[in-house]
N, C-alpha and C positions, 0 to 999 in steps of 0.2 A: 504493500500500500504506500500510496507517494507521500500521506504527512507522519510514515515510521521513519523515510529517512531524517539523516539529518546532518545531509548534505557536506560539499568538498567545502575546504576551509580557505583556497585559492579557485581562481577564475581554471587555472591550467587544469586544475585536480576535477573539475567537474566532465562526468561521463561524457563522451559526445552522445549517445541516445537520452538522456536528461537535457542535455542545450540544447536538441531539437523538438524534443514534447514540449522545452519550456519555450520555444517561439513560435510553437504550432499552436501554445492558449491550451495543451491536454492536461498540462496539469500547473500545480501554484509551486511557486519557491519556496524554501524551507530556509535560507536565512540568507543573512544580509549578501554576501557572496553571489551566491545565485539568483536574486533579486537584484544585484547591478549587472549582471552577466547576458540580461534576456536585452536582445535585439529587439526596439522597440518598432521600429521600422520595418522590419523582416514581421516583428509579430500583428503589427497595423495590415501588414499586407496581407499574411494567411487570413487573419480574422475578417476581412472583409472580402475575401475571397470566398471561405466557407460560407458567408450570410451575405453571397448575392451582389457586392456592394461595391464594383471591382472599382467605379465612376469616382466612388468616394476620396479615391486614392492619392492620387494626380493632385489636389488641393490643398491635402495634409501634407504630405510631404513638402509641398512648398512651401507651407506655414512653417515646418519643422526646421528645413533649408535656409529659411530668412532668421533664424533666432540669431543673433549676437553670440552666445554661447549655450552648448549645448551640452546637458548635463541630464544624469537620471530625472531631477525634478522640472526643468525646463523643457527638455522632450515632453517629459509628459503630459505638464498641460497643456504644448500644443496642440498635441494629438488630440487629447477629450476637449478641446475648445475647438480645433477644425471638427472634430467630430458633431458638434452643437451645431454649428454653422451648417454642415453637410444638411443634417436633419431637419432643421428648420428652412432651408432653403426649397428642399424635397418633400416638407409636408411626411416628415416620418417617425415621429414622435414616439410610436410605438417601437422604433428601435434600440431607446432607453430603457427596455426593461433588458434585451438580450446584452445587452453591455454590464448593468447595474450587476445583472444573475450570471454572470460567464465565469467557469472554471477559475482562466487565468486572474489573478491578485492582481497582474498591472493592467488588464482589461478594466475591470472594476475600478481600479485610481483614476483609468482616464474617465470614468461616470461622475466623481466626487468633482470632476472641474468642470463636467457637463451639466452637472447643478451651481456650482459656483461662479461660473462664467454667463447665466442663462441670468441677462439683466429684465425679465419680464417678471423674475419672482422677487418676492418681499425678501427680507430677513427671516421675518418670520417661516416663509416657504421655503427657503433653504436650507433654517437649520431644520422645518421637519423632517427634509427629503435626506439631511445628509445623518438622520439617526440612525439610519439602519448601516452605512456603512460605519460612523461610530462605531457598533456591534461587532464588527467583523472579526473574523476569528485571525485575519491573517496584519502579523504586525505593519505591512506595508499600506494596506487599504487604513488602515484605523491614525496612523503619520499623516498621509497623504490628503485624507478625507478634511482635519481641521486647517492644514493649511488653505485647501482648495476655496474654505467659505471662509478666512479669515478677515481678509482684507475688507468686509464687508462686516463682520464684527466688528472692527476697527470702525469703521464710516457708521454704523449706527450701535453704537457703545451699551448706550441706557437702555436701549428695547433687549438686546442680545443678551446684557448681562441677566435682565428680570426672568428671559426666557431659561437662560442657561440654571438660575440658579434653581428653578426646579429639578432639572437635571438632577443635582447633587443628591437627590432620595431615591432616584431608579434605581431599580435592582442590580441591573448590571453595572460591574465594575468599571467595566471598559465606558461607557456612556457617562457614567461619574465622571472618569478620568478627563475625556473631551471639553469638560464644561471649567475644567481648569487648564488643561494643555493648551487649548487653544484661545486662552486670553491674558496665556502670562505676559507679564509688560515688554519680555527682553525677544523669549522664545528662541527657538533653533529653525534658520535655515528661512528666516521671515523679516518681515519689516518690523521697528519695537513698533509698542501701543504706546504713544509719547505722551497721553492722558493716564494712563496706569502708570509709566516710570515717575511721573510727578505726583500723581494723586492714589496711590496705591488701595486707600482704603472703600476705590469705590467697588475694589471686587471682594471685598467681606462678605457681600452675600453666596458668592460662589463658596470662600475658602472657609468659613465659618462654620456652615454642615460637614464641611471634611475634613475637620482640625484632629477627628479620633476614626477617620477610615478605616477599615477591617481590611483591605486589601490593600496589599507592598504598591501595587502598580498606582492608583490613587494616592500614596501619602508621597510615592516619589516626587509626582507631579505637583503637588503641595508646595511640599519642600523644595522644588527648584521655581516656582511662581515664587514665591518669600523671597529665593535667594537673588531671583531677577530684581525681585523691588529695594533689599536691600544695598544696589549697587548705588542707585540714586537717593534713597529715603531710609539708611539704615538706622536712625532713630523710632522709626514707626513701624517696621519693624522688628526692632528690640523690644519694644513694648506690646506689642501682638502676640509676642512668643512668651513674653513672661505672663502675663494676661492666662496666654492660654494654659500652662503652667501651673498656676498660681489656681485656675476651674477646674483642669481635668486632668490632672499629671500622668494619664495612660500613658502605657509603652508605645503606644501610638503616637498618640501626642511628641512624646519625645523624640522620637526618630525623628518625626517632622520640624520638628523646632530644631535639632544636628545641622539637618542639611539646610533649613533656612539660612542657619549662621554662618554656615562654614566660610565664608569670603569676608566677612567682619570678621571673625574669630582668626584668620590668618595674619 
């Protein structure tokens, strides 16, 4: 079964029958490795050859051809943004669910900027549309997914935060996590929230329900939102941490209050 392996620890080391399933879209990557390894280009091409869609083609790639620089995360959103274009230009809207539901993990990333790019929905419709990729089991889609509607967090702050911080009670961890990864002020691989680097406390409603999270993956994301804020405002975060502290001294608690510090504390 493809998610027992786990996978070569260099690009060389991977099977070539594995780098051909993985640009044919038959099966998902199993870790970071084989997730920079898959030919997105080579995979744009199979996948829309299988589903009919050969016209598609010729477009993206030119989109992909014109980027500045071309990187795992910058391919990508061309592709699921000419992908959006394609769609909407041909009236085929229903080809977003066989993208959103496809095998392959970097299929599915290009769907999270085919919600993220599509300026005809709210905020509010895209963080609904992009919970289910939240969810996802594979860590590439659940990365790629908040960056895809960040920027758009950022542009509408107050509504996204109200939204998100219901978030912070859903069951799933992974959707927890979302509602803080994707509004920390500094972030990985993003533009900052230059409203959060100065005003930190406007996302206590996000990080307040997850100050005693049961799951490692949510307190990480905790703890590095704090440690993003205390680069700019480590007064207010000192007092956040002791605050917290001082109410709920769980072992929870406290891992998160470590990594908050660690860049004051150095």
């Amino acid at each position: 079964m493809t998610e027992k392996r786990k996978g070569a620890r260099s690009t060389k080391d991977i099977p070539a029958n594995i780098l051909d399933q993985l640009n044919r879209g038959e099966i998902e990557s199993v870790n970071l490795t084989e997730w920079l390894a898959v030919d997105q280009k080579l995979l744009l091409e199979n996948f829309l050859l299988q589903n009919s869609r050969k016209e598609y083609l010729d477009p993206i790639l030119g989109a992909v051809s014109n980027l500045k620089k071309q990187t795992v995360n910058t391919v990508n959103q061309a592709i699921g943004t000419g992908i959006l274009d394609e769609i909407l230009k041909h009236n085929d809207e229903g080809f977003f669910s066989v993208v959103s539901g496809h095998t392959s993990d970097l299929v599915r990333c290009w769907g999270t900027y085919m919600i993220g790019r599509n300026e005809a929905l709210t905020i509010q419709q895209k963080l609904e549309q992009i919970q289910p990729f939240a969810s996802d089991f594979h860590f590439g889609v659940r990365e790629i997914c908040w960056m895809a509607v960040r920027p758009d967090i950022a542009g509408n702050l107050e509504e996204s935060l109200s939204i998100l911080s219901k978030w912070t009670a859903h069951e799933n961890e992974y959707i927890r996590r979302f509602s803080s990864e994707s509004t920390r002020p500094r972030g990985v691989w993003c533009e900052h929230i230059d409203v959060l680097k100065q005003n930190p406390g406007l996302g206590l409603e996000i990080l307040e329900p997850l100050r005693s999270d049961s799951s490692r993956y949510v307190q990480d994301s905790v703890g590095n939102w704090l440690n993003d804020a205390s680069k700019s405002q480590p007064e207010f975060v000192i007092e956040i941490c002791d605050e917290w502290l001082r109410e709920n001294p769980t072992k929870e608690t406290q891992y998160i209050v470590r990594k908050a510090l660690r860049t004051i504390k150095k």
